[in-house]
Backbone atoms as SQL, in Angstrom:
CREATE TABLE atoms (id INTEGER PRIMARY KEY, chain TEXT, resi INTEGER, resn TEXT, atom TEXT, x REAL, y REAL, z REAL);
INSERT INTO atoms VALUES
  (1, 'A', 1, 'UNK', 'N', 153.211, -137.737, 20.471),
  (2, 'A', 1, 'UNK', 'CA', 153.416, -138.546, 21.650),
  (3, 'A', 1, 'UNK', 'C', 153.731, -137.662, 22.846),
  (4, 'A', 2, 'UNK', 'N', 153.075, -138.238, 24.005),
  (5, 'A', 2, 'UNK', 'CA', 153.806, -137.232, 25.208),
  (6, 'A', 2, 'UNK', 'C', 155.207, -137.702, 25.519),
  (7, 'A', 3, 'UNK', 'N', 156.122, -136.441, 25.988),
  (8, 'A', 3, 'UNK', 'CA', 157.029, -136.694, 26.330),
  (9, 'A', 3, 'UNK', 'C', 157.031, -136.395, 27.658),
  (10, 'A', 4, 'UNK', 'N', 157.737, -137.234, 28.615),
  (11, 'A', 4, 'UNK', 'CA', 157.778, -136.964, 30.190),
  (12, 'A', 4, 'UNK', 'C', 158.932, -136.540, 29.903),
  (13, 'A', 5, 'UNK', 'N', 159.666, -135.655, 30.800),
  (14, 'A', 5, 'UNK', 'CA', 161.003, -135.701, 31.400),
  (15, 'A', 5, 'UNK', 'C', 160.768, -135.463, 32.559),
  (16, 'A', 6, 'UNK', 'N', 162.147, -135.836, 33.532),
  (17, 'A', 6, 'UNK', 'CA', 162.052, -135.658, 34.933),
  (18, 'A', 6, 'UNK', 'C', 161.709, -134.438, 35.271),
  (19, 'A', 7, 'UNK', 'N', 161.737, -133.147, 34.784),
  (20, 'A', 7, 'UNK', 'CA', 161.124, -132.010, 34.955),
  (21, 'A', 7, 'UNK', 'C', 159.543, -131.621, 34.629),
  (22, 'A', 8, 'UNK', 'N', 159.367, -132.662, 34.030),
  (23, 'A', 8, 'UNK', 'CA', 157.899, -132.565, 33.574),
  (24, 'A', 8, 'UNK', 'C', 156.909, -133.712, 34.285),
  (25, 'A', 9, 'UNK', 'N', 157.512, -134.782, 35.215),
  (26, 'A', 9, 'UNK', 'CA', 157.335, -135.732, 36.458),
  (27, 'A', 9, 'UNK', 'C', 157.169, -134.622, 37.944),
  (28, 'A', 10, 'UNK', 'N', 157.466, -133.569, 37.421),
  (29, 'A', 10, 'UNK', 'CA', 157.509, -133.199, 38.988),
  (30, 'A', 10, 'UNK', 'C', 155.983, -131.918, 39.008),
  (31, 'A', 11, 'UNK', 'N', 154.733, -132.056, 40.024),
  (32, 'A', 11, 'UNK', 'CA', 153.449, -131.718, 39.737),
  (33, 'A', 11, 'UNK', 'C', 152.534, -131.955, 40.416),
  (34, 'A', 12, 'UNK', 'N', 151.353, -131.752, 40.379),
  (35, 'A', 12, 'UNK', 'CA', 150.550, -132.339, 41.404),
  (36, 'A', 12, 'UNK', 'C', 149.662, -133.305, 40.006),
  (37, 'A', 13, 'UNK', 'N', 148.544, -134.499, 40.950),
  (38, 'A', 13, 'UNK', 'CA', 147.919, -134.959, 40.380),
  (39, 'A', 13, 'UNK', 'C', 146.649, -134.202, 39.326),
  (40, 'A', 14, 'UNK', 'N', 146.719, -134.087, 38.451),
  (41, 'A', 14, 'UNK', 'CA', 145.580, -133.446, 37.677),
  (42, 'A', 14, 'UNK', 'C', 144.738, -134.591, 36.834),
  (43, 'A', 15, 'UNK', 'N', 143.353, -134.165, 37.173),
  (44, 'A', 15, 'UNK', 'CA', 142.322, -134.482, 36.798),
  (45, 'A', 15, 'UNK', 'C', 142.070, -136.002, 36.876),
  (46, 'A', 16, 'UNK', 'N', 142.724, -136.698, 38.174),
  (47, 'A', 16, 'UNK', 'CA', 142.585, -137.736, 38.426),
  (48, 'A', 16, 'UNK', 'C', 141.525, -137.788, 39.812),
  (49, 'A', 17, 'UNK', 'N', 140.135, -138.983, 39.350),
  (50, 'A', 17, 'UNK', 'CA', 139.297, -139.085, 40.519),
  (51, 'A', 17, 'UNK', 'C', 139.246, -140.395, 41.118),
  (52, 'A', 18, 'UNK', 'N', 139.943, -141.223, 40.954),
  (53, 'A', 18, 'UNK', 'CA', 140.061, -142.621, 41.367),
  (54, 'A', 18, 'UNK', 'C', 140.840, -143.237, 40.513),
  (55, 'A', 19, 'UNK', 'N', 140.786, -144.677, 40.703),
  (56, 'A', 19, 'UNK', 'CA', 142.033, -145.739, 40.081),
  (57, 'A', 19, 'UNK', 'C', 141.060, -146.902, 39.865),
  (58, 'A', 20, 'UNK', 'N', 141.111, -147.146, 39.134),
  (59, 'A', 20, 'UNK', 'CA', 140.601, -148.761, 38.767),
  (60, 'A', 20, 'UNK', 'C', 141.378, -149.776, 38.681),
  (61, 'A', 21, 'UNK', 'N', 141.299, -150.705, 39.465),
  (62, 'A', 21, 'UNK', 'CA', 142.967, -151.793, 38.956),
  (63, 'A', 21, 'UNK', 'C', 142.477, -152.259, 37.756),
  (64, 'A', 22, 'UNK', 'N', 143.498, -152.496, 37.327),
  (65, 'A', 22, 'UNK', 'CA', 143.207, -153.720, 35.971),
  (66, 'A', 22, 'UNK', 'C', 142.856, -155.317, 36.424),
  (67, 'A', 23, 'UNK', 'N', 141.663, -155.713, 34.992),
  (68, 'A', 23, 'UNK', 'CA', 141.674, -156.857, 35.312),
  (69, 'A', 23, 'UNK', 'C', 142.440, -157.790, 35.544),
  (70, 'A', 24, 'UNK', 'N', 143.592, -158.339, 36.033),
  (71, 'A', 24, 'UNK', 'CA', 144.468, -159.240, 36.317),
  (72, 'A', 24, 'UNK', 'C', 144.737, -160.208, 37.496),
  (73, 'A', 25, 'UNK', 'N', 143.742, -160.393, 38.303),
  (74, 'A', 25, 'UNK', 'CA', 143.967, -161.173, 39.530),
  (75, 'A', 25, 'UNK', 'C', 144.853, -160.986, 40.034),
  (76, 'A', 26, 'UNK', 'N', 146.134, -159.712, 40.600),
  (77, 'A', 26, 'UNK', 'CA', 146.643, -159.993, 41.441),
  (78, 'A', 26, 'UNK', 'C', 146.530, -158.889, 42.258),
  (79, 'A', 27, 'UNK', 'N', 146.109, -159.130, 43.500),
  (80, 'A', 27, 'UNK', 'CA', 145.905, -158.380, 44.445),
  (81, 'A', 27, 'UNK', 'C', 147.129, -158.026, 45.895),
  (82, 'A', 28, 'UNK', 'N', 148.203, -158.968, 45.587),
  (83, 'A', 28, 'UNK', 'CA', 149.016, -158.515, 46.636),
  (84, 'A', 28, 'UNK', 'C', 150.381, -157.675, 45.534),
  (85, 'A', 29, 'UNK', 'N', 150.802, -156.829, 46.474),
  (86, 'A', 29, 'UNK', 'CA', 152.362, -156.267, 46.491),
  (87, 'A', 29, 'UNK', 'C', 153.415, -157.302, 46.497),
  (88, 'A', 30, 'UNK', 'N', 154.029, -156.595, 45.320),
  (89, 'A', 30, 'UNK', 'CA', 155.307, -157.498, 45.373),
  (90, 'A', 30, 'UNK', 'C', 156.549, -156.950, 45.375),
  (91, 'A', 31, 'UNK', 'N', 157.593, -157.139, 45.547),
  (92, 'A', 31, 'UNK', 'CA', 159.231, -156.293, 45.256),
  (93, 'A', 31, 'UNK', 'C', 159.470, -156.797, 43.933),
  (94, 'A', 32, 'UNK', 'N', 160.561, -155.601, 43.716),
  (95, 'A', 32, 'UNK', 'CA', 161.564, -155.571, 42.364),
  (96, 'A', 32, 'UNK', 'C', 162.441, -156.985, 42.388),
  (97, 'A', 33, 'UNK', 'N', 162.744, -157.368, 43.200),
  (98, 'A', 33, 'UNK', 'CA', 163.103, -158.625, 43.639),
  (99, 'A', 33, 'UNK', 'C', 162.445, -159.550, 43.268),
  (100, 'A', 34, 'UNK', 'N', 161.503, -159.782, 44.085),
  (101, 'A', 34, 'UNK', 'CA', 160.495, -160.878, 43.578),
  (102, 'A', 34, 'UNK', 'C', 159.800, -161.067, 41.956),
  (103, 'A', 35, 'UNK', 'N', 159.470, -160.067, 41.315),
  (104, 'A', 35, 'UNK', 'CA', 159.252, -159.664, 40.302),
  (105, 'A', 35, 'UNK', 'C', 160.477, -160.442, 39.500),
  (106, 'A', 36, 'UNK', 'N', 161.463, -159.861, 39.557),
  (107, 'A', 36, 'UNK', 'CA', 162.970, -161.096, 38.874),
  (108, 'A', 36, 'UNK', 'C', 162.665, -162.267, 38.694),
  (109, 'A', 37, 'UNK', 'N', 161.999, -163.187, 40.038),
  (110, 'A', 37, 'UNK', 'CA', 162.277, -164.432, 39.501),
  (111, 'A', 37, 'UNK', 'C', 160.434, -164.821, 38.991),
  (112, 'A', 38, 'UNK', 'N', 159.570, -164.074, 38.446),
  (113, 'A', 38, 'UNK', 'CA', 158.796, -164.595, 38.511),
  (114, 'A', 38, 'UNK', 'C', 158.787, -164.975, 36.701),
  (115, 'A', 39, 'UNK', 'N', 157.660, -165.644, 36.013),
  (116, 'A', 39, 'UNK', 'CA', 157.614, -165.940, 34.296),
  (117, 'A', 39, 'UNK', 'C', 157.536, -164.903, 34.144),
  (118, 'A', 40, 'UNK', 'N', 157.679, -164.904, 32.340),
  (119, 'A', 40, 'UNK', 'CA', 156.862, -163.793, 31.366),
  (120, 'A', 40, 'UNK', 'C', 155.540, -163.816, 31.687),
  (121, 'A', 41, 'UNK', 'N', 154.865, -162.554, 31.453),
  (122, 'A', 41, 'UNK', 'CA', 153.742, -162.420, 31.376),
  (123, 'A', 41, 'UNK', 'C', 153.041, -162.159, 32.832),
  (124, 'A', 42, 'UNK', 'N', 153.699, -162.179, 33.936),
  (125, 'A', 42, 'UNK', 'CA', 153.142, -162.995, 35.005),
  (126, 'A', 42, 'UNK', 'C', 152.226, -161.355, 35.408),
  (127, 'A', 43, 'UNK', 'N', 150.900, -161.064, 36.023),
  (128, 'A', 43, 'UNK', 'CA', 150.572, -159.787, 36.740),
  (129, 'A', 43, 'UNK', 'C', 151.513, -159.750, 37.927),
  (130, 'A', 44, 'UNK', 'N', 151.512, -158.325, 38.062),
  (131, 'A', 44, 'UNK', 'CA', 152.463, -158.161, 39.657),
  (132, 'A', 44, 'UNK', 'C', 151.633, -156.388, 39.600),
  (133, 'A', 45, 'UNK', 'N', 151.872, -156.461, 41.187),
  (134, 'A', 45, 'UNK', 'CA', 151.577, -154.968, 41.611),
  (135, 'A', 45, 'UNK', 'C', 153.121, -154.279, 42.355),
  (136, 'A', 46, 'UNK', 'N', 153.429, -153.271, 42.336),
  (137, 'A', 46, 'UNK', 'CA', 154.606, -153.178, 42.980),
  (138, 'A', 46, 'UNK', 'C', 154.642, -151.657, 43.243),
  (139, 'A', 47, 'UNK', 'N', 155.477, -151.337, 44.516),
  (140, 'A', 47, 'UNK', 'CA', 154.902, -149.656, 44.629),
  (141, 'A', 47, 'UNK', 'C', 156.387, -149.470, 45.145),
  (142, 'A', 48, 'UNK', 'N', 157.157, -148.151, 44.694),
  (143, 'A', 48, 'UNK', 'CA', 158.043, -147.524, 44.674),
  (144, 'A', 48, 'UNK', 'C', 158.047, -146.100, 44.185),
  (145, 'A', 49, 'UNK', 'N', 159.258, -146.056, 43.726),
  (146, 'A', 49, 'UNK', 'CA', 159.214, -144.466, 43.024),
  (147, 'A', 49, 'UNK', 'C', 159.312, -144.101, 41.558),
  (148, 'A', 50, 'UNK', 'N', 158.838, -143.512, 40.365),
  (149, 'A', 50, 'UNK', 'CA', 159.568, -143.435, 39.422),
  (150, 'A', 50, 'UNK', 'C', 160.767, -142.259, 39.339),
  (151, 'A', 51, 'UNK', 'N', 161.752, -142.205, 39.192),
  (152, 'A', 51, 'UNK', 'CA', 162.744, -141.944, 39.239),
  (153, 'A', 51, 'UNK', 'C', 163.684, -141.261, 37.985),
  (154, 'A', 52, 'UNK', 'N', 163.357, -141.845, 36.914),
  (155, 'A', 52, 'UNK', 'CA', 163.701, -141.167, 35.732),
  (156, 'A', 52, 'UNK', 'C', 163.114, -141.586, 34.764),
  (157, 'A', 53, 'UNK', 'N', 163.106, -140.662, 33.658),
  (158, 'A', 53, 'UNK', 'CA', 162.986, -140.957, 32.359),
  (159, 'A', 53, 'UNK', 'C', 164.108, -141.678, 31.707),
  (160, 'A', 54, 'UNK', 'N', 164.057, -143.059, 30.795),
  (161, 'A', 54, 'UNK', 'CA', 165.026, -143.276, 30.201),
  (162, 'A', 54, 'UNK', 'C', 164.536, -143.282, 28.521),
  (163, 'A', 55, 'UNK', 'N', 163.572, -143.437, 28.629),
  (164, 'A', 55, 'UNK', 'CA', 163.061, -142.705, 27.048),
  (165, 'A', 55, 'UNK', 'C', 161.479, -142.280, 26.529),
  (166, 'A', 56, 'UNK', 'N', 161.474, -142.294, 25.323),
  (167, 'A', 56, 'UNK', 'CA', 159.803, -142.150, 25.311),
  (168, 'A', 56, 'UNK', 'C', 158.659, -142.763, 26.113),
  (169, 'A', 57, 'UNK', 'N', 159.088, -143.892, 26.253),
  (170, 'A', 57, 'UNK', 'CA', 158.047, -144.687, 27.128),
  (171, 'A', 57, 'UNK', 'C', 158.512, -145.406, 28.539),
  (172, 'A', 58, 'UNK', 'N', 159.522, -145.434, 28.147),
  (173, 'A', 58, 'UNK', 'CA', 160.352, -145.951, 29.626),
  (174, 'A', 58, 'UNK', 'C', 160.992, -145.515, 31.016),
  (175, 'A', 59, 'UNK', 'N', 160.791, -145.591, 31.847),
  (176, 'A', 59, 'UNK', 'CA', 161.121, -145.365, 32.995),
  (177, 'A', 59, 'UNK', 'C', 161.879, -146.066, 34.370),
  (178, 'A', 60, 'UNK', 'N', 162.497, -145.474, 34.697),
  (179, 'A', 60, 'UNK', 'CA', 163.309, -146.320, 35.997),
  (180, 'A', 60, 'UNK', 'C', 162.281, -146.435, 37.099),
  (181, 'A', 61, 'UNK', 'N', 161.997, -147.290, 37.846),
  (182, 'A', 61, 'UNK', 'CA', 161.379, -147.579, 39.150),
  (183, 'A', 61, 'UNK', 'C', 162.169, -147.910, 39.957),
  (184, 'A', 62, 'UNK', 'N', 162.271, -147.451, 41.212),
  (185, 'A', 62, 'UNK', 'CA', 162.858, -148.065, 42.724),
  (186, 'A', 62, 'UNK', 'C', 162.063, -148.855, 43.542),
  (187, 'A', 63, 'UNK', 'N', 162.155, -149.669, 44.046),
  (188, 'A', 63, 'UNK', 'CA', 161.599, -149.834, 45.472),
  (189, 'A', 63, 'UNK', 'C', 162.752, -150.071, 46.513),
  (190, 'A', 64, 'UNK', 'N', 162.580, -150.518, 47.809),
  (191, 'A', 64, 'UNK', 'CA', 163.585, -151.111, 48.511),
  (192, 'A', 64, 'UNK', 'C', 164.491, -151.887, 48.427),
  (193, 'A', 65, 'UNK', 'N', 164.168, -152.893, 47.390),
  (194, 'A', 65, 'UNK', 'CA', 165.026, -154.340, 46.940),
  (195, 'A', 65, 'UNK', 'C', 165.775, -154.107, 45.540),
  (196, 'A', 66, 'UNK', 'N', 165.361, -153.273, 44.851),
  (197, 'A', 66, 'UNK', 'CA', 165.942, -153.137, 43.718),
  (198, 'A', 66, 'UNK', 'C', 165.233, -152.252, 42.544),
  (199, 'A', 67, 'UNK', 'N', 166.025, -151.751, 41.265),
  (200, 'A', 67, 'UNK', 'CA', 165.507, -150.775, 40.261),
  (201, 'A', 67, 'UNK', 'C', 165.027, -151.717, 38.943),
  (202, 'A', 68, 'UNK', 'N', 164.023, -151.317, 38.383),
  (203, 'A', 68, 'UNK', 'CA', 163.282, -151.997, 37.385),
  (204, 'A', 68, 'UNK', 'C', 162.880, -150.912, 36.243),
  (205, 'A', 69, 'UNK', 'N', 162.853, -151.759, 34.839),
  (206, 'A', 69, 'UNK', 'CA', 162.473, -150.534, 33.940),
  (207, 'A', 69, 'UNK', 'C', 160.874, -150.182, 33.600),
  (208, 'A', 70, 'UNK', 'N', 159.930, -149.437, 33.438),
  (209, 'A', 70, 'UNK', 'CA', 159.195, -149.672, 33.512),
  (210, 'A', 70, 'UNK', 'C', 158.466, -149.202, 32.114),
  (211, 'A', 71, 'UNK', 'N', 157.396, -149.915, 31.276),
  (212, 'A', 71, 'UNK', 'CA', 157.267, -149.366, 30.055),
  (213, 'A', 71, 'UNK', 'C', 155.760, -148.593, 29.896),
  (214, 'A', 72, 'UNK', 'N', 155.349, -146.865, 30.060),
  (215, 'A', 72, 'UNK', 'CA', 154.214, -146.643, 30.711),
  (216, 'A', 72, 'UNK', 'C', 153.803, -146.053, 29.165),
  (217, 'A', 73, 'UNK', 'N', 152.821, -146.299, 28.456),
  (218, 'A', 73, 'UNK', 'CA', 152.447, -146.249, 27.545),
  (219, 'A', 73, 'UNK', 'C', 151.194, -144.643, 27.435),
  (220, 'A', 74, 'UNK', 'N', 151.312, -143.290, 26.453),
  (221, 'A', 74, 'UNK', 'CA', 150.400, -142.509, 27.500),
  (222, 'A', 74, 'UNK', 'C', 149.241, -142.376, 27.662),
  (223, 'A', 75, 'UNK', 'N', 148.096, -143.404, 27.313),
  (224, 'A', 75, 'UNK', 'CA', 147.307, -143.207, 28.037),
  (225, 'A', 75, 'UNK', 'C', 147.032, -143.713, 29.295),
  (226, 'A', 76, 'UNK', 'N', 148.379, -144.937, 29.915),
  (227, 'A', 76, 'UNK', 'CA', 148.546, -145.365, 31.262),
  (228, 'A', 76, 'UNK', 'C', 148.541, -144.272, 32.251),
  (229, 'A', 77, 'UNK', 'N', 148.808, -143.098, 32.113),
  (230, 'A', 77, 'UNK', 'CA', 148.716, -142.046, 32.580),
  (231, 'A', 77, 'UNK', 'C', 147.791, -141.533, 33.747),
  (232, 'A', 78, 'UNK', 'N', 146.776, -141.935, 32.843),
  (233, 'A', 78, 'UNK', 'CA', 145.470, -141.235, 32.867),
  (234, 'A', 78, 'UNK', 'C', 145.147, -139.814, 33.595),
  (235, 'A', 79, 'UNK', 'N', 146.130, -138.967, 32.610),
  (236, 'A', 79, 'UNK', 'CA', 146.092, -137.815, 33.125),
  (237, 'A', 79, 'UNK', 'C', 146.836, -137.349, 34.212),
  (238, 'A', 80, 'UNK', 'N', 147.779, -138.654, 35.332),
  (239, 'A', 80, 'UNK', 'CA', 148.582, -137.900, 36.096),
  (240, 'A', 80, 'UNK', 'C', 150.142, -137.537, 35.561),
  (241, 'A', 81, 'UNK', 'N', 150.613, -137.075, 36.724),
  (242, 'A', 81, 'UNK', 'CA', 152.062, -136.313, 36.811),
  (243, 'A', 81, 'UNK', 'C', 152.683, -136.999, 38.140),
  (244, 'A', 82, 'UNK', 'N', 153.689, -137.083, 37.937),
  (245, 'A', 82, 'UNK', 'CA', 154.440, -137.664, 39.144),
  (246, 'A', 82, 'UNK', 'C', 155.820, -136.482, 39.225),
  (247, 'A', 83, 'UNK', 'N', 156.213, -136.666, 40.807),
  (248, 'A', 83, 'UNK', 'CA', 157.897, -136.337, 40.668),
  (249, 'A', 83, 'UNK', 'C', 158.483, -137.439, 41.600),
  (250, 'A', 84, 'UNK', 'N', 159.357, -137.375, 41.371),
  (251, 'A', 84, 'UNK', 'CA', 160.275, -138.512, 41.718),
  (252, 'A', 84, 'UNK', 'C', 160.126, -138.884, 43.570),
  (253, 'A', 85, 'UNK', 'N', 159.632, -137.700, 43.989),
  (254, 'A', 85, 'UNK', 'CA', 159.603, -137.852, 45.434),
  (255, 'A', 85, 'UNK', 'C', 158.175, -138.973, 45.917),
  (256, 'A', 86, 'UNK', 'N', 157.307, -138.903, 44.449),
  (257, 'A', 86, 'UNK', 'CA', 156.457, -139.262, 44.708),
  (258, 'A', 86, 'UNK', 'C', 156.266, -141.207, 44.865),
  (259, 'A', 87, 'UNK', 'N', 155.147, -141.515, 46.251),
  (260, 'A', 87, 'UNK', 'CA', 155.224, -142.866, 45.896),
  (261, 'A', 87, 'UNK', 'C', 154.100, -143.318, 45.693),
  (262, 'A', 88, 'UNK', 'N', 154.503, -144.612, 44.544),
  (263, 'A', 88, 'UNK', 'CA', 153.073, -144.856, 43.477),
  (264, 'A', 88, 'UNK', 'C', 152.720, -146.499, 44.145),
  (265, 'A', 89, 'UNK', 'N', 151.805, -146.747, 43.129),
  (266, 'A', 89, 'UNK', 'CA', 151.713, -148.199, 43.144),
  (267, 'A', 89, 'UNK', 'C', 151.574, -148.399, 41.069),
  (268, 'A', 90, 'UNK', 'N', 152.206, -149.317, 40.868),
  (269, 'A', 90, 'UNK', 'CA', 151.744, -149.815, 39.561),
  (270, 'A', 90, 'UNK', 'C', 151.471, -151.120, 39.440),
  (271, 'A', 91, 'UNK', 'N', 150.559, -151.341, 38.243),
  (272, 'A', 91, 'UNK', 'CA', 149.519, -152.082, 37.934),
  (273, 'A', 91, 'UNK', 'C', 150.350, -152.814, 36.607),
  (274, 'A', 92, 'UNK', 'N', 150.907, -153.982, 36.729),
  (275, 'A', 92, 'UNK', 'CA', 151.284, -154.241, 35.682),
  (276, 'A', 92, 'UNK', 'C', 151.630, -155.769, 35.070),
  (277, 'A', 93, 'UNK', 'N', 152.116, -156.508, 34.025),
  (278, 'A', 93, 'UNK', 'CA', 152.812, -157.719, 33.814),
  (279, 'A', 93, 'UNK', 'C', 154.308, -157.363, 33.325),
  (280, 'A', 94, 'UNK', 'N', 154.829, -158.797, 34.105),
  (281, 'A', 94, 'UNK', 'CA', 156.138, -159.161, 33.630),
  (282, 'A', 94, 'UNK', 'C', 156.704, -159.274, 32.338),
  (283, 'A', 95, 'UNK', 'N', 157.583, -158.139, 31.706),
  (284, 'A', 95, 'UNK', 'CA', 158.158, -158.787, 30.606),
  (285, 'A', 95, 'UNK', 'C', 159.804, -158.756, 30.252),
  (286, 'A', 96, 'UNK', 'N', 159.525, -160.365, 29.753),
  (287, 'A', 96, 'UNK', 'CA', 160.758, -161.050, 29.811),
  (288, 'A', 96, 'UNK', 'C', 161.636, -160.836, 28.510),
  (289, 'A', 97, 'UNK', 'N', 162.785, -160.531, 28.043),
  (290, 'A', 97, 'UNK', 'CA', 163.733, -160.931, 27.165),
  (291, 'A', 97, 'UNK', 'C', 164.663, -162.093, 27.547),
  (292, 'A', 98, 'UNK', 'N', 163.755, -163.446, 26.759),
  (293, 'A', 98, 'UNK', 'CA', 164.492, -164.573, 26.952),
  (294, 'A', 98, 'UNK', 'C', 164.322, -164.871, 28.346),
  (295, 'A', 99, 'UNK', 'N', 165.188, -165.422, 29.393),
  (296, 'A', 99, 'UNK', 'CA', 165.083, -165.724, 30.747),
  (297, 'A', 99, 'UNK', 'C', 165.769, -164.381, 31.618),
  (298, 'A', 100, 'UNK', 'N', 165.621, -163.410, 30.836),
  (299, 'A', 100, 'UNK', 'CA', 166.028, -162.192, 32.377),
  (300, 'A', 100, 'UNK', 'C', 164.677, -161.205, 31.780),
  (301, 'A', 101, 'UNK', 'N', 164.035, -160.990, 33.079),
  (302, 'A', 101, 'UNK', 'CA', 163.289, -159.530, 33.211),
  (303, 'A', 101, 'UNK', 'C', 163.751, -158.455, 32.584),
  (304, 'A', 102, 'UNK', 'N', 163.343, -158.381, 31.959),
  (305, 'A', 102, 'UNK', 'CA', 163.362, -156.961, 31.007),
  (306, 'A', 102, 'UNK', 'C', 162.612, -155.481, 31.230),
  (307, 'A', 103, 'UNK', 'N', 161.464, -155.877, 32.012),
  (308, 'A', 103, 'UNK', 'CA', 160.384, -155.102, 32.373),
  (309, 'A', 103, 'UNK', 'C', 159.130, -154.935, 33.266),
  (310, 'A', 104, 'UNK', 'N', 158.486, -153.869, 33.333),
  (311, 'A', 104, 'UNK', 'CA', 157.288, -154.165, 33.918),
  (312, 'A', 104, 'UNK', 'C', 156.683, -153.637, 32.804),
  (313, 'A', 105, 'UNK', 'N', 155.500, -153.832, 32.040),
  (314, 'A', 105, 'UNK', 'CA', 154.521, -153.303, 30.976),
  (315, 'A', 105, 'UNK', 'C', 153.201, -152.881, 31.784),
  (316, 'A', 106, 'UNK', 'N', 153.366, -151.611, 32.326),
  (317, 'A', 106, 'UNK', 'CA', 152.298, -151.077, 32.945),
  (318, 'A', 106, 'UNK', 'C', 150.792, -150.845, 32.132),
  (319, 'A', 107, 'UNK', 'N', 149.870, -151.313, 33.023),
  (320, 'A', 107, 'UNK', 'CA', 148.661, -151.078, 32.357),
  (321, 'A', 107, 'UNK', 'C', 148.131, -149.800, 33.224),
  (322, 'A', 108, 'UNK', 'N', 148.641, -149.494, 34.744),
  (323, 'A', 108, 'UNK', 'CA', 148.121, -148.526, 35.355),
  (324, 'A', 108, 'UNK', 'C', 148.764, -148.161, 36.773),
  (325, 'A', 109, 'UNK', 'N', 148.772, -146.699, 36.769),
  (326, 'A', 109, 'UNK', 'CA', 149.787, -146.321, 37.946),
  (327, 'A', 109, 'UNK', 'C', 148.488, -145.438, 38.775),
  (328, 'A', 110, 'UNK', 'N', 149.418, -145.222, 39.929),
  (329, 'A', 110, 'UNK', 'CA', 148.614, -144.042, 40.712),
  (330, 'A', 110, 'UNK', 'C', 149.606, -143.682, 41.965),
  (331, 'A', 111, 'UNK', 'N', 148.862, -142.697, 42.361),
  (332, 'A', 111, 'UNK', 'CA', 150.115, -141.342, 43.422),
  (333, 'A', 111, 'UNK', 'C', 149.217, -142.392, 44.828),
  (334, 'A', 112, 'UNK', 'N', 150.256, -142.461, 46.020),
  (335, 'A', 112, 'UNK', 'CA', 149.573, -143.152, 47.282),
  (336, 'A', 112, 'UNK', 'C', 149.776, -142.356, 48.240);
């Protein structure tokens, strides 16, 4: 498995030539905020920072309104590197434990 750490987040983009969104119909930006009150499952796009590693697959996100965990699986990757200074957009759905947000389950990120 790859392991990120915040030292290993910090890089330039390699061997990335574009972004494809995922199929999911949603085309606008949303906040960490908004994201809270939306269902399970729901698509959202949301662009901030990643910020740390909190484990194999998980990660902290910022934006302006608030911090979210984010679950980036590695071939979501697709080959990039981030550092924390960097700001992304991710591609992802809502997931819920029970009635509180638990997550974002990224299908796809990219450097902006």
């Amino acid at each position: 498995m790859k392991k990120i750490s915040i030292v290993a987040l910090v890089g330039a983009v390699v061997g990335f030539n574009g972004f494809a969104a995922p199929n999911n119909n949603m085309t606008t930006v949303v906040s960490i905020e908004e994201v809270r009150t939306m269902p399970d499952n729901t698509p959202v796009i949301v662009r901030g920072y990643l910020i740390e590693q909190n484990g194999e697959n998980s990660y902290s996100f910022r934006d302006g309104t608030g911090t979210i965990n984010l679950e980036i699986e590695e071939d979501d990757w697709n080959g990039q590197t981030f550092a924390p200074t960097d700001f992304v957009e991710v591609w992802g759905e809502v997931d819920k434990n029970g009635a509180t947000v638990s997550e974002i389950d990224v299908s796809a990120i990219k450097k902006l």
